[in-house]
N, C-alpha and C positions, 0 to 999 in steps of 0.2 A: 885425706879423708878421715876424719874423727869417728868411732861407731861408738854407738849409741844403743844401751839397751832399754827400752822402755816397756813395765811393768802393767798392765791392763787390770780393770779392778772388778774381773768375774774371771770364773774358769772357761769361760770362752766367749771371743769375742760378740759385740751385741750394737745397738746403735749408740751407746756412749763412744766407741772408739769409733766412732764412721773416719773424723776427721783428721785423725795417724794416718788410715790406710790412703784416704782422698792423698794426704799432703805427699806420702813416700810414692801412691802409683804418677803422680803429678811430676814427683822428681824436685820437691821445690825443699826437700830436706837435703837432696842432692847440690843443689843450687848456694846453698849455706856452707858445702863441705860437711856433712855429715850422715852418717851411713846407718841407719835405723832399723833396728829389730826392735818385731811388738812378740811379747810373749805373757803369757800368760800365769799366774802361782801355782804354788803345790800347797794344797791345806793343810797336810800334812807339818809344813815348814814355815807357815804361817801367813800370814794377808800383806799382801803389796807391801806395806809399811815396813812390816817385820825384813822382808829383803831389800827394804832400799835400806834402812838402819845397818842390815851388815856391808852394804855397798856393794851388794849383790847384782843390783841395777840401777842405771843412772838417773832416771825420770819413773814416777809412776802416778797411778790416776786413782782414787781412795776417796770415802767418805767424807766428810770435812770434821765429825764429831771426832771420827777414831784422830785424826790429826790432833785435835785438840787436847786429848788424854794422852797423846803423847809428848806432846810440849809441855803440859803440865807436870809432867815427869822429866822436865829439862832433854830430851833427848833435839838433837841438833838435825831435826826435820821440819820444811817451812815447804806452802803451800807459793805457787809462783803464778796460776792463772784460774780459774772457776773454769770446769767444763763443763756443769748444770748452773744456769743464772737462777733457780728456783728449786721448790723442794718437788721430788718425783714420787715422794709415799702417798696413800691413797687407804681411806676405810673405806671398804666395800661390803657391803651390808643385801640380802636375800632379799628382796620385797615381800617375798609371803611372812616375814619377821614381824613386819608392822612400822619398821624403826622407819621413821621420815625426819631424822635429825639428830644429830650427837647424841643429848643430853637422854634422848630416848634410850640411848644404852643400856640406859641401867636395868638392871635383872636380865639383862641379855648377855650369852655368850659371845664376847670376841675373841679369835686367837691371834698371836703374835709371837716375837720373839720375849721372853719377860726380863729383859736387861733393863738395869735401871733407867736406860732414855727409853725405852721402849715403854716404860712402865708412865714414866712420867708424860711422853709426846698422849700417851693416851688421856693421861687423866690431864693436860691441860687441853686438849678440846673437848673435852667432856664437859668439862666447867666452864670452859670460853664461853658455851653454851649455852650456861643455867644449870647443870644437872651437877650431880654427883658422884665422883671419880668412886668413890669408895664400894657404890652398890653395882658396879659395873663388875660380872664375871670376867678376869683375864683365866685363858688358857695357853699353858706355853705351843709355841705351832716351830720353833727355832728346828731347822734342819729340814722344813719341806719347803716347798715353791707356792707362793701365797697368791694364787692363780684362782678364778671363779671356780675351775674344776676341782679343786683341793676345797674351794669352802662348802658347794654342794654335796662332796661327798664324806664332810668332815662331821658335819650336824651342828657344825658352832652357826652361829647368826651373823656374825661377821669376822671382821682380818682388819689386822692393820698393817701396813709396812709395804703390800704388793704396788708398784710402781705404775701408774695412768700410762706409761710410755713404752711398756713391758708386759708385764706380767698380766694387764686385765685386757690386754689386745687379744681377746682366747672366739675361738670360732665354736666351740663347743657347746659354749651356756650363752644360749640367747639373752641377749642384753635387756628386754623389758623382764629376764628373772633376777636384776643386779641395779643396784644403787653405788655411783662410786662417787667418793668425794675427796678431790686432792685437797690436800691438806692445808695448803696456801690461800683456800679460801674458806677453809673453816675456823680459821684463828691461831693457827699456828707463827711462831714467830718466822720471821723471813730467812732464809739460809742456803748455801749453793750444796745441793745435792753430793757431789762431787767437786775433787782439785785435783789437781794435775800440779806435781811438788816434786823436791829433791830434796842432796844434804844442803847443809848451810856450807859446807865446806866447798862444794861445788859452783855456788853462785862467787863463792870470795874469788877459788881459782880460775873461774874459768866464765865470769860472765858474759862475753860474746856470745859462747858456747849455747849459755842459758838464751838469751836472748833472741838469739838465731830460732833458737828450737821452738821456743813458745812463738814468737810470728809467725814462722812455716805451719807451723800447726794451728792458729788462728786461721791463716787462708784458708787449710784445708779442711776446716766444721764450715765458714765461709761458703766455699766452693758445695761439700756436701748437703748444705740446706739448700743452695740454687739449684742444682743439677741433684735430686731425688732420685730418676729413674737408673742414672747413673751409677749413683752411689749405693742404691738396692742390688745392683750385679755388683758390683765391687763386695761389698757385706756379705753377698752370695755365696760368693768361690771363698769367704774365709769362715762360714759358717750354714756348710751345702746340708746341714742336717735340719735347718728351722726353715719353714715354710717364707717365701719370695714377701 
């Protein structure tokens, strides 16, 4: 039996990883010969990447941009399946704002993370638009949860970056107070949310290994979109603090 540590890309599990837990309660990572621990970073020590780069863990699951700036820094980390086929961000915008459409941003506050993609994912659908990225207020929002309950009690007019699949699933702010627009269909370029990646050194040595791992784990997103109710108690008992 081979183990396997695999790296999770929040500090606590969420429904991105449904399909680990689905594939290891199933036994089919079993069934491969291989013995699977899902654990989760220390911010402290850096993001998923930063521990698979020291070989800290063998498999991890990461944004697809941060991949990118790291390859562009030659470091020997490669992306081996998509666990989002789409982008998960979402502007979500107050209706008593006014805003009925991107380009309407402008003189309005939005907050966000203000990292260069953050800065730019903004100002190109602001333009995709018609408008213009320049008269648009960015405020930095980096280090809170970009949640409807964070924008009604922040005063900005909108958020960019809180996720349609996540973060705006809130019971709190009744939805006719919220405009939300995924991103994929505001003009954003197409891109997978998230990858599921190792070293390159890994795939040379050991691709069975690879191979095995990502189709148990295919079955098990698989399995976790047929059987929902299932996989809502599975999520449950690994994350007994967020509501069913």
């Amino acid at each position: 039996m081979t183990r396997v540590r695999v790296m999770l890309d929040y500090v606590h599990p969420w429904p991105n990883a449904a399909g680990f837990y689905v594939a290891r309660e199933r036994g089919w990572y079993r069934e491969c010969g291989i013995d699977v621990e899902l654990t989760t970073h220390d911010y402290a020590r850096g993001d998923t990447l930063a521990h698979l780069a020291r070989y800290e863990v063998d498999f991890g699951v990461f944004p697809s941009n941060r991949l990118l700036v790291r390859r562009e820094n030659h470091e020997p980390l490669v992306g081996v399946a998509a666990v989002n086929q789409t982008g998960l961000e979402t502007i979500q915008v107050l209706r008593a704002s006014g805003i009925d459409r991107p380009r309407e941003l402008e003189g309005h506050r939005i907050g966000y993370g203000l990292t260069p993609r953050g800065r730019a994912m903004v100002s190109h659908l602001v333009s995709s638009d018609g408008g213009d990225p320049s008269k648009v207020v960015s405020v930095e929002s980096a280090g809170h949860e970009l949640t409807p309950e964070y924008l009604v009690a922040s005063g900005l007019d909108a958020l960019f970056g809180g996720y349609w699949c996540w973060d705006v699933l809130s019971r709190e702010v009744p939805e006719d107070r919220l405009r939300t627009w995924r991103v994929d269909e505001i003009g954003a370029p197409a891109y997978h949310s998230y990858l599921l990646g190792t070293q390159e050194s890994t795939i040379e040595t050991s691709p069975e290994l690879v191979r095995n791992f990502v189709q148990a784990t295919q079955r098990g997103f698989h399995a976790a979109a047929h059987d929902q109710p299932r996989t809502a108690a599975l999520i449950g008992r690994a994350v007994p603090y967020q509501p069913a």
